[in-house]
N, C-alpha and C positions, 0 to 999 in steps of 0.2 A: 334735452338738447345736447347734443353730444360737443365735446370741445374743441375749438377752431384753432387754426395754427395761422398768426398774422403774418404772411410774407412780406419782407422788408421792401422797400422800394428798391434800395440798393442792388440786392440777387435782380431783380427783375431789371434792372437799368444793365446787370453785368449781361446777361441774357436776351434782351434786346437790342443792344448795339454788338455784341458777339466781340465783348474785352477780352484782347488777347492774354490778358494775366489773371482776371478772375471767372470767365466763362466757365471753365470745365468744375472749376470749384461751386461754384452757384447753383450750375444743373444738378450737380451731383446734391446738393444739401437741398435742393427745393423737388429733388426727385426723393430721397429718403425721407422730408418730411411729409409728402403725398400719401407714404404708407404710415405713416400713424395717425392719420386723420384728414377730415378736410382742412383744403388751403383758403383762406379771405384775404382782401386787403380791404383798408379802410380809406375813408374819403381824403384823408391826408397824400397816401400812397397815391390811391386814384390820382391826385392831382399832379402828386410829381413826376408822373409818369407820363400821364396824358400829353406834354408838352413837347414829346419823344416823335 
């Protein structure tokens, strides 16, 4: 199995509401972490999210 990269809830919270101060920062590290492997989140994540 090849190694997973856990995306934070945070990046996805800046990236979902479209945060005028951390957006462009968040896509850019969740866009570079895409090329060195797959992205998961876990049920924690899932959950802080979900709420969104």
């Amino acid at each position: 199995m090849a190694d997973v990269i856990l995306v934070d809830s945070n990046v996805l919270l800046d990236i979902i509401t479209n945060d005028p101060v951390w957006f462009d920062w968040s896509l850019a590290q969740l866009d570079g972490a895409s090329l060195l492997g797959p992205l998961c989140i876990n049920d924690v994540v899932y959950a802080e999210i979900s709420v969104r």
